[in-house]
Structure formats: C-alpha cells, structure tokens
N, C-alpha and C positions, 0 to 999 in steps of 0.2 A: 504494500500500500504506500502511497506518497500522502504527506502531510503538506496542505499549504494555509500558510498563514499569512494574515495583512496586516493592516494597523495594528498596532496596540497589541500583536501576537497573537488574535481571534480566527480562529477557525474560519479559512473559504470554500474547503475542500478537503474531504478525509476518503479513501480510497484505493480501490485499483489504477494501478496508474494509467490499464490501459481507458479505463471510462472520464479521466479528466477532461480533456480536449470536448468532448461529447456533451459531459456537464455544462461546461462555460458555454459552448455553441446552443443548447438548451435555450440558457439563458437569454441569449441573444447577441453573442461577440460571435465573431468572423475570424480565425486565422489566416492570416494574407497569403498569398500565391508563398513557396519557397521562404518560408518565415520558420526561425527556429523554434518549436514547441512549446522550450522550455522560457528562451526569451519573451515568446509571447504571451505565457502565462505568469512572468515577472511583469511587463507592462497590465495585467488584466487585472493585476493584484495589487501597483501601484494606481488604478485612476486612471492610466494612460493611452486605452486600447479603445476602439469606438467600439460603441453599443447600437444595434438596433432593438431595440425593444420599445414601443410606448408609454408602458408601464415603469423605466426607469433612464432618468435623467440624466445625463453625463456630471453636472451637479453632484450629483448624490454619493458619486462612486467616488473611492472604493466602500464607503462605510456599509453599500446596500447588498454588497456581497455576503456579508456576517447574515442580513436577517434572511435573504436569498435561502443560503443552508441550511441555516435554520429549517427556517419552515421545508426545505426538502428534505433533510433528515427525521423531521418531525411525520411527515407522511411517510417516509417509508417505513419507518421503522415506529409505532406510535405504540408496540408493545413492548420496547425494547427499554431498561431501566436507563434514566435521566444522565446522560453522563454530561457532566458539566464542567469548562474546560474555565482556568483564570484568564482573563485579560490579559495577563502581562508572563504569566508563569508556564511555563511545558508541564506536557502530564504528567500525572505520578505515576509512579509504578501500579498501583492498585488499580488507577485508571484506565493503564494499557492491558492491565489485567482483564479484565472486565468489557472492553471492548475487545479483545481475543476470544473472551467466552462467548458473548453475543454474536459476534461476527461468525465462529463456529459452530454453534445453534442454529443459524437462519441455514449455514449451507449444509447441514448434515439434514435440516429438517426438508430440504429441498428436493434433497436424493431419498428419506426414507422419515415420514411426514410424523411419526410417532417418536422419534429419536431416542430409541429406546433396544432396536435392533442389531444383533453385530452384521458388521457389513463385509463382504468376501474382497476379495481383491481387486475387480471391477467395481463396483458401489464404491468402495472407498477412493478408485482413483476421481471419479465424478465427484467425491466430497473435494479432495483435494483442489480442481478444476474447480469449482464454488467458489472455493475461497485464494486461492489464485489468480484466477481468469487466465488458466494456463493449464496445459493438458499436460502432467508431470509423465517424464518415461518410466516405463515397464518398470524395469531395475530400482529407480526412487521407488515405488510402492513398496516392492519386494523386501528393501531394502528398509521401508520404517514399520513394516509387519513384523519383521525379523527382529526388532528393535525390542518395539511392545513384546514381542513373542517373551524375550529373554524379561524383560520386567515383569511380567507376567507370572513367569516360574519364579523368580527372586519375591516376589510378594502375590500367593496365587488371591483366587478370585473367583465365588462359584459361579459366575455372571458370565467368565470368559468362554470362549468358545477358540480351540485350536484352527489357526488360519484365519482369525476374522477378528474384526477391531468394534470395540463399543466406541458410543460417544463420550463415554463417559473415562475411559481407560486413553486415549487420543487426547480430550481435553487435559488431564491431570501429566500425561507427557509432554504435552507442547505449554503448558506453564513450566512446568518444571525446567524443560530446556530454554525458557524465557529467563526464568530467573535466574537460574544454574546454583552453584552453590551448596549448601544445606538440604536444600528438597532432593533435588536433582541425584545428591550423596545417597540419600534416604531411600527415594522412589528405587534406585536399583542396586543399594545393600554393596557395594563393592569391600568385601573386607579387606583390614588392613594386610594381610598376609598375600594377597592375591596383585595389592596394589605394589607391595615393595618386589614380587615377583615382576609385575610389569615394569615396572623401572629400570632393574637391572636389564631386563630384556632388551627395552628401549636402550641406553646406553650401550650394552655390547653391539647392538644395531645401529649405532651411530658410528661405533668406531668403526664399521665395517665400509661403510655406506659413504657416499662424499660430502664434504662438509656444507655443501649448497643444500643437503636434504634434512641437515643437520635441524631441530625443531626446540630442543630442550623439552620432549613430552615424546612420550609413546604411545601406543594404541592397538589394542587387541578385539577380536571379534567376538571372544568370551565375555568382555565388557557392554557389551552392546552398541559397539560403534565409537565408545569414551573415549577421549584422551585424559591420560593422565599428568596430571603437570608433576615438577619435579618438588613440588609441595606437598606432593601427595594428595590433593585434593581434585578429583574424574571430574575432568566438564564435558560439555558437549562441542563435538567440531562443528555446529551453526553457532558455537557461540562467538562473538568479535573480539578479537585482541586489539585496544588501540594502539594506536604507535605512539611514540614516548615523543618528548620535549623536541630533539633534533630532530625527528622526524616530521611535526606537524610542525616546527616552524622553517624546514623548509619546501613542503607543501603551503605555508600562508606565505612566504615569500614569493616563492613562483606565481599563485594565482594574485597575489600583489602588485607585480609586474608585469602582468598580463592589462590589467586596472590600469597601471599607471599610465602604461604607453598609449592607451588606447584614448586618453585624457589629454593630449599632445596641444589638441586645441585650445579647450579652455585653461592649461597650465600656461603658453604664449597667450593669450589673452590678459591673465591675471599681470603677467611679468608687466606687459604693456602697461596697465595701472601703476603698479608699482613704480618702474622708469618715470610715470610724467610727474605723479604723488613728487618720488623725489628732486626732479629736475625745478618741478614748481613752486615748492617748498623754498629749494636753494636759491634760487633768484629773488625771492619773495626777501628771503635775510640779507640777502649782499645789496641788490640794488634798491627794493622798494623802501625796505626797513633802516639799510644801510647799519645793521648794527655788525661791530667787529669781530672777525670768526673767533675770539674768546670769549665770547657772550656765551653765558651757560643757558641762560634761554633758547639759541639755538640748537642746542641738543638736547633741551628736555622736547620740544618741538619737534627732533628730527625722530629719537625715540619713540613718542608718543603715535606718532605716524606709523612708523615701521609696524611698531608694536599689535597697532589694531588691525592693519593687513596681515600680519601673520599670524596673528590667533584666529581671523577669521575665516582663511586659509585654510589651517587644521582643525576647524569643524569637520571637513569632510573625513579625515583619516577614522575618526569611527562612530561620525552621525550621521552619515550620507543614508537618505533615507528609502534606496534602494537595495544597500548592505546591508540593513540591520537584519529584515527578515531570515536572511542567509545566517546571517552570524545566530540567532535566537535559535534557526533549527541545529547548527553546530554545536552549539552550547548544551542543548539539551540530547546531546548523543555524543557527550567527553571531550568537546574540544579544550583542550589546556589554553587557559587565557592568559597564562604568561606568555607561551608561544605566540601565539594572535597580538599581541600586544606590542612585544617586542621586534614580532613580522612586519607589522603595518607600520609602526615606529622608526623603522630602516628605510625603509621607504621613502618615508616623509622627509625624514634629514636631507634628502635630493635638492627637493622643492624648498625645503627651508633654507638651505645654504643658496641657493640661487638665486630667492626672494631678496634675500641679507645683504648678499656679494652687488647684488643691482642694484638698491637703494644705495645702499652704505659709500659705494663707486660713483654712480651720480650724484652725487650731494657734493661728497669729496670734490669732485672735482668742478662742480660748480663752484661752490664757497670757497676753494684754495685754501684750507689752512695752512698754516705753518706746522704742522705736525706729521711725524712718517706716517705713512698708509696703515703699514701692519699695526702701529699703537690704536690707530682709528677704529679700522674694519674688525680689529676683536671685540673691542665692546659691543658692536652692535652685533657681532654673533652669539656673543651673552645676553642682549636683551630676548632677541631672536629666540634664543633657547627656551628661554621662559615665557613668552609670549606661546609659544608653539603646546606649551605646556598645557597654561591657559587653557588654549582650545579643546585640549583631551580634553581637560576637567570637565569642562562644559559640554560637548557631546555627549560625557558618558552621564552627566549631572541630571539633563533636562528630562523629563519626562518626552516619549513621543512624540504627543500632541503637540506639544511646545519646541520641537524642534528649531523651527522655521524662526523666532525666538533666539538663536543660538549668537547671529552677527549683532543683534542691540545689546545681550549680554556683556561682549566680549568687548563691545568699544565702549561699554560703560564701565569696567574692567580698567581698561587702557587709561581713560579719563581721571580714573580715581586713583589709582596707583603709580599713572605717570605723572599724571598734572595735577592733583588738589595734595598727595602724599609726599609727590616728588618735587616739589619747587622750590628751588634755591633761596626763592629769596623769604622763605617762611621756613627753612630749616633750623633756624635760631630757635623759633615757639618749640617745635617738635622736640628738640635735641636736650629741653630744661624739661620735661616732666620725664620718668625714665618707662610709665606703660607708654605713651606717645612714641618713645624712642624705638620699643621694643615693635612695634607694630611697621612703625614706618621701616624700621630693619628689615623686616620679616617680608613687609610684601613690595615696599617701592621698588623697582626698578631704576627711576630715576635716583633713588638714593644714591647708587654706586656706579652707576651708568656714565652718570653728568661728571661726579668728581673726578669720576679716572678719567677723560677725555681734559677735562678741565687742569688739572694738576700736571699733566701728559705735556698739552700746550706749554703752558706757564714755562716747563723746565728745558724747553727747546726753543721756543720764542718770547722771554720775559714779553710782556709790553712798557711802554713808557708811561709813567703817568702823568708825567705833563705834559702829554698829546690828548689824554680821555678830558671827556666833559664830566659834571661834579657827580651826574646822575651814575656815569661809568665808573665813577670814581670809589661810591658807594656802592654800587654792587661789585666790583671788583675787590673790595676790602674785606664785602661781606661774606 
C-alpha cells in the first residue's frame, strides 16, 4: 500500500498503489500526456494540479482532499472500526495494526464470505491477490503455507487443518512478522539450543562462502524461513534492516543534489538580488550618505542586509513546502534526522558561501575601504553562518500552516538582533546592566560583527581626527 499525505500530514490517500492514479482521476484530476505519476501526484497533493470537477474549486484545494477520503473511506468501509489518524503525527503501531486486520478481513471475507474457513492453496493465493492487487507466484504461497505449517506444529491448534490456512492462524503471523521481536520469538518457540546451533552453522557458512554473501545472521528451513541475528534473537527476512548514519546521509546527500541542481534558476535569480541589495546599499554610504568607510553604521547596515537574505534563503533547506510531506513519510519509517540534517546542511553551505562571497565582494568594493579583503569577507561569513542558522530554526519552528510566515519572521529576526541589539551607538546603555549585556552577547550579531571590522580598520588605517566633523568625532570616541 502507499500512504499519501498533504497539509498538516492528513491522510489523501491510503492504498494499493496500483488504484491511486484511479482515485484522484475519480475525483476529477487528469494526468497529463507522459507526466511522471509520482510527480503528478506531489502537484495533486500540493494544490497545484487542475481539477475538473464542479463540485470542487481550485480554491479549496488541497484542504478538500482530506474530507474527499474521508467520506470515501467512510462509504467503503462504514463497518470497519474508526481509525483515526493525528494531524500532524504518523500512525502508531497499534494503528497499522488494526488496519492490517481490517484490511485482511475484507479480502479473506471476499474469497470465502464466513471467514471462518481454512482455505487450500488456490483460495488463499486469491486472498493474497485481495490484499495485494497482485497475483503472488506459485512458490510465495507454497512457500508461507510451509511457514504456518511449521508454527502450527510449534504451537498446535484443533482448528488447523494440514495444507490449508485459517484467517485466523495468517492474521496472528503476519502481525507477528509486522512487529517481529517478542511475538514473533513466541508464535514459533525457537529454542535457545537450536538457535546457538544455527549460528554456528551460519558462521562456518560464512567462512566458507565469499564475503559479499557475508550477512552476520543465518537461516534454516527448520526455523520457518527465520533469520537469526547474531543476538540470538529469529526475525523475519520481510523484516527491514535500516541503514545506519553513513549510509542515509549519503543517500540525503545524493537526493540533495539532485534538488539543488535542478534549483539553478531560482538560486541565479536570488544571487541577482543579492549583487544589487549590495551594490545599492554601497553607493547609498559613499556617495549619497557620504559617511567614511569607518562608520560602524555602515556595517551594522551592511550586516543587517546580508543577514535577512540569508536566513530567508535557508527557509527552504527544511521548510520548503513540497519536502516536508516527503520528509514526514521518512520520519515515520527510521529516517535518522541527524543524517537528514547534517545532508541538507552541506548542501546549503554552497548557497551560503556564494550569497556571502557576492555581497560581502560588492560592497567591498564599492565602498573601498582601507582594510585587507580577507579581515572583511570573514566576518561577514560569521554573520552569514548564523543568519543561515536562523533560518533552520524557523523552518523547523513554524507550524505548517504558518509557513508562508517564515521570511517576516526572519527579517524581524534580522531587525532586532542586528539593528535595535546591535547599535553602536547604544552599546554604552547595554554594556552597564550585566542581564542586558548577557542577552545582547548571546544573540546580537552586530555585537561582534561591527567591532571586529571596526577595530580591523582602525589598526591599518588610523583616521585623523582633525579631518572628522564633531558629530564623527563622537561617534568615533564612542
């Protein structure tokens, strides 16, 4: 089955995955000529896909997808017990529970209406197909008859019938190999003495065998199909081993890169703002303002700038509101969010350092200070940093709804911490109460942004002061 989810992580679609396409077209959307399926049903699920239906608005969408299901799940199934999914949370385990029973209820009751029957090797391959929508080979049947068969004798049953499966005996295995574990130990008795026989077994079979078949578990027919891990605790081989830390970040790296390149556009676009932001800026200071490239004004200014294009920037790295969906179904099936974090994070350093290097460059060299480049262009890769920061916070901060929300956050952000926290010439108030000090420490950037450029200048180009006016005069003292 595929699970799709929209807003707010609300159920649009629960299923086969071959009847989704089918569903939405129902509905009333169109798949276009050689459109990819799966992109098409990301645009259907942001809002983005046209509707024929007169019954629903392009307005509406996506939110009218949730009560859509709704009410068709509610018709198909209106005897089937209330499962109710959170807003914002992935199902529990009890929940996927329970729609695993349901689900194999309706198709067992489909092939043999009393569901109370053992069913022979043809009937149950049609159960299978039920719940599928896939006609499983000869050998798979054979092969989880064979299964039951062995649990069966490990815990008998006067209900069983040799060669043939209840619903009831099918349902309690395929939990079991859902959850693995515990039940799983239980339902087929593997004693301990049979399990440390299988190990050894596995291990001389390892050394024998080439290390590419190498597993760290073994697996016997006696078992019922089990692997045993070298913990000694039998799972099942449907069961999924995730990959560890390097491994899913570098699957988020690769499918990040795929992302990014494909952003080429609106990444030259943004740069574009950026360059005029600061070419506009620097002429604004040298010829309009005419104030002296040691005016810390001008760099709580240049700052302040930078700062709110780059946090607004890295909204997208993990609020982009066409990733979240993706990321929500990853999350809820083991994705390591240090890996995802640290993937998308790499990434972004790209964009960040090129935002930085092009403002920080333009200015410079607009305004001509008197100071080397590299004393320059690091602080503003320090603000940069944190600015970039920023922007996580607030992606990962906002609720959904309030995404959109994300760039008035950030330049209110920018505002308050560059300009009302960080201003030179109100540093005196700040610096005499020590919670003031400790605050404006902690989040201005202008704090330590302005000085080090400002102290930077000074020791490579004193100024004269009987060139400044009285007004230069005191702020240069102050």
């Amino acid at each position: 089955d595929v699970l799709l989810l929209g807003k707010g992580g609300r159920t649009a679609f629960i299923g086969p995955t071959t009847q989704a396409k089918a569903y939405f077209e129902q509905i009333g959307f169109t798949m276009p000529p050689n459109e990819n399926p799966a992109d098409w049903m990301m645009d259907v699920m942001s809002g983005q896909a046209e509707i024929d239906n007169p019954n629903i608005s392009r307005e509406q969408l996506p939110e009218r997808l949730f009560e859509e299901w709704e009410s068709y799940a509610a018709a198909r199934a209106t005897r089937r017990p209330e499962l109710r999914r959170s807003r914002t949370m992935p199902l529990t385990e009890v929940e996927d529970s329970e729609i695993i029973k349901v689900q194999l209820k309706d198709a067992w009751k489909a092939v043999d209406l009393p569901a109370n029957t053992a069913l022979d090797q043809t009937k149950f391959a049609q159960v299978l197909t039920k719940c599928t929508g896939v006609e499983p080979e000869p050998w798979i049947v054979e092969e989880l008859i064979t299964r039951l068969e062995k649990a069966a004798a490990r815990n008998p049953s006067p209900h069983h019938k040799k060669n043939h499966v209840t619903h009831i005996e099918f349902q309690k295995y395929l939990l079991a190999v859902y959850v693995g574990g515990s039940q799983l130990q239980s339902m087929l008795s593997v004693s301990r003495n049979m399990q440390d026989e299988l190990l050894k077994a596995a291990e001389a079979s390892e050394t024998e065998e080439s290390s590419s078949t190498s597993s760290g578990s073994g697996s016997d027919p006696e078992t019922g199909g089990l692997v045993i891990s070298r913990s000694g605790r039998p799972k099942s081989d449907l069961e999924r081993t995730l990959p560890g830390f390097c491994a899913q970040l570098r699957t988020v790296v690769v499918r990040s890169s795929i992302q990014w390149w494909r952003l080429q556009r609106t990444r030259i676009m943004f740069l574009i703002v950026v360059e005029f932001a600061a070419v506009f800026l620097g002429l604004f200071d040298r010829f309009v303002f005419k104030n002296p490239p040691w005016y810390p004004t001008n760099y709580v200014n240049a700052q302040i700038s930078m700062s709110l294009l780059v946090s607004v920037y890295s909204l997208q790295t993990f609020g982009a509101v066409e990733d979240l969906p993706v990321y929500w179904r990853d999350a809820s099936h083991g994705l390591n969010r240090l890996s995802h974090f640290v993937g998308k994070s790499m990434l972004q350093v790209i964009d960040q350092f090129l935002m930085v290097f092009g403002f920080a460059t333009a200015y410079y060299l607009v305004t001509v200070p008197d100071i080397p480049y590299h004393w320059y262009v690091t602080v503003f890769h320090m603000v940069g940093w944190v600015a970039s920061g920023w922007g996580y916070l607030i992606s990962c901060w906002l609720p959904y709804e309030l995404i959109s929300l994300g760039p008035f956050v950030g330049a209110l952000l920018s505002f308050v911490f560059g300009g009302i926290l960080g201003l030179p010439t109100e540093m005196g108030v700040y610096l005499t109460n020590p919670i003031y000090e400790l605050v404006v420490d902690a989040t201005a950037f202008s704090r330590w942004g302005v000085p080090m450029i400002f102290f930077q200048y000074i020791r490579f180009s004193p100024p004269d002061l009987s060139e400044m006016s009285m007004k230069e005069q005191v702020i240069y003292n102050m």
